[in-house]
N, C-alpha and C positions, 0 to 999 in steps of 0.2 A: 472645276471638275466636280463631278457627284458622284458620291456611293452608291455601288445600287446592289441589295443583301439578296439579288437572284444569281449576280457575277461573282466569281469569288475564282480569287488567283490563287496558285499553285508555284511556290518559288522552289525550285529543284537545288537544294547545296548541298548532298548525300554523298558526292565523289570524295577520293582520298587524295583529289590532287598532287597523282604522281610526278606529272612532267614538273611540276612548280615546286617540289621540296618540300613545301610546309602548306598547311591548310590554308590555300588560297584565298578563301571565303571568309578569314579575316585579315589579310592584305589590305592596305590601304591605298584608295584612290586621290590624290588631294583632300589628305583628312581622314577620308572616310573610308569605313569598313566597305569591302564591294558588296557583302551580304547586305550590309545595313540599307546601301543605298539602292539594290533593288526591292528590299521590303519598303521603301519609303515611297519608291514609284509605284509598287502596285498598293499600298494603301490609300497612296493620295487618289488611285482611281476606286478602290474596291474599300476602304475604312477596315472595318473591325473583320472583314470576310475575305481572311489573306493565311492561309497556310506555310509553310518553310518545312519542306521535308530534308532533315541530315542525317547521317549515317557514321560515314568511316568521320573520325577527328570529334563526333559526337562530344565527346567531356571536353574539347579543348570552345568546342564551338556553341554551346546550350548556354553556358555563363554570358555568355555576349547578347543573348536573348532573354534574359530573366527581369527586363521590367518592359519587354515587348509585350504588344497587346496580339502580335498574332499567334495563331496555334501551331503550336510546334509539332509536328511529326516523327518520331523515331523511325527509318529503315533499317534495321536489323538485318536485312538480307540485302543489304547494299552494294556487297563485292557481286553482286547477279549482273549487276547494269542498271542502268537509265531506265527500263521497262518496272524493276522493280520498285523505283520513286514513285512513278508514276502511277503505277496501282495505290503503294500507298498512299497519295494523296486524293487520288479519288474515291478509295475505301473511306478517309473520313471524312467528305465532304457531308454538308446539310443538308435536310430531306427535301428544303425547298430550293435546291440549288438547281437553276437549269441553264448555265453554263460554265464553266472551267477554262482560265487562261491559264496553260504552262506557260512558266518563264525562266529559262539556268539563271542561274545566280551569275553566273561568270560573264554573260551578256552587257556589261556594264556599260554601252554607249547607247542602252536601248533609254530611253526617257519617259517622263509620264506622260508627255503628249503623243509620244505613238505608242504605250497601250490604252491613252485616251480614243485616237482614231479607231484603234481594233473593235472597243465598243461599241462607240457610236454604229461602227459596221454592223456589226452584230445585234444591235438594238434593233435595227431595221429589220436584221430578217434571223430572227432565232433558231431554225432550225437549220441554217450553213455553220460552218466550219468557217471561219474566217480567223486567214495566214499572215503572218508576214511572208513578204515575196524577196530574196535578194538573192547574187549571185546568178544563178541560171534556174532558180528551183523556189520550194517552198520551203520555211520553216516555222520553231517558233521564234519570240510570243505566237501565241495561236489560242484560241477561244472555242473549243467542243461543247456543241451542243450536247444538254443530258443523254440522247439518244444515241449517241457517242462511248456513252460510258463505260459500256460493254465491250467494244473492241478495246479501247484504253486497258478495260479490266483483264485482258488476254494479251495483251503484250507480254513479251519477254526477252531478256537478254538485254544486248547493249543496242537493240533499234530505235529504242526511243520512240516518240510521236513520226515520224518522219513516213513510216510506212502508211498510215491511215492519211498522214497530207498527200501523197503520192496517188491512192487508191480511195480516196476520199468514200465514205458513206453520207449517201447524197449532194446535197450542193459545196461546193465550197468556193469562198470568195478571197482575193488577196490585195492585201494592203501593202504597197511600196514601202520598203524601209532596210535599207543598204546600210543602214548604220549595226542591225541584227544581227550580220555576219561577223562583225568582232568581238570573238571571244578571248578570254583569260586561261592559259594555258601553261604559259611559260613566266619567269621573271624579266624575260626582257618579252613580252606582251603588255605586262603590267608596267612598265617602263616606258613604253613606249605610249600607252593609252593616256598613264598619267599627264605627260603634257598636251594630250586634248583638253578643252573644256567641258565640263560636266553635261 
């Protein structure tokens, strides 16, 4: 897989992981931290141009990132919702940056070869929107073109990305991937996930 310093991920762990008790996002997967192991998937795709925005648990979760190469993000307004991660992460994105994958940190069955595949998508035609598709809809991982960045920058509250997959600004293209839909919510989610393979 290759880097490429135009893509740059967006890893969401800002939530206070209510339903879960304690800060999910250092919960361990087989070993591994879930936070760690999706910064690891989207570095292997994106390198040094991998953001982590957190928020609520912030002091318990920054220490777990202090010999990480990516940039860490503070959301300070984090009890707003998932809209407000999301600004913050594209507020500090790079000037040469012309597209953005969100990815929740909680997504732990997502892999680096499907947000290998979302690139490749994307590589071909940079100005779509290109999804993962699972259940009966869209979500993310998902890759906004810079042209994008502006309805991103107007989200609010707890919609998240989901409303511009839905109402797309111009093309948007989708990549199967049923594994997306499992997220980390609960302790028996996390229990359950664990005896998949990585």
């Amino acid at each position: 897989m290759t880097a490429s310093s135009d893509l740059h991920v967006i890893v969401l762990a800002a939530g206070a992981s209510t339903r879960f008790g304690a800060p999910k996002q250092l919960a361990r997967i087989q070993g591994v931290p879930m936070l760690q192991l999706a910064l690891s998937h989207a570095q292997s795709l994106a390198g040094h141009a991998v953001s982590v925005v957190i928020g609520a648990n912030a002091a318990q979760i920054a220490p777990a990132l202090a010999h990480s190469s990516v940039t860490v993000v503070i959301n300070r307004g984090w009890a707003e919702g998932l809209a407000a991660s999301i600004r913050a992460g594209i507020e500090r994105l790079p000037g040469q940056c012309a597209g953005a994958l969100l990815l929740l940190a909680d997504q732990c069955a997502v892999t680096s070869a499907d947000l290998q595949r979302l690139a490749d998508v994307w590589h071909r035609d940079r100005l779509a929107i290109v999804a993962a598709q699972y259940g009966d809809g869209w979500g993310v991982p998902a890759i906004f073109p810079r042209r994008s960045f502006p309805a991103l920058l107007a989200l609010r509250g707890e919609l998240g990305a989901r409303a511009l997959l839905h109402h797309p600004i111009g093309r948007r293209v989708g990549v199967p991937m049923p594994n997306a839909a499992i997220d980390i919510d609960t302790v028996q989610d996390l229990q359950a996930q664990a005896r998949m393979p990585l």
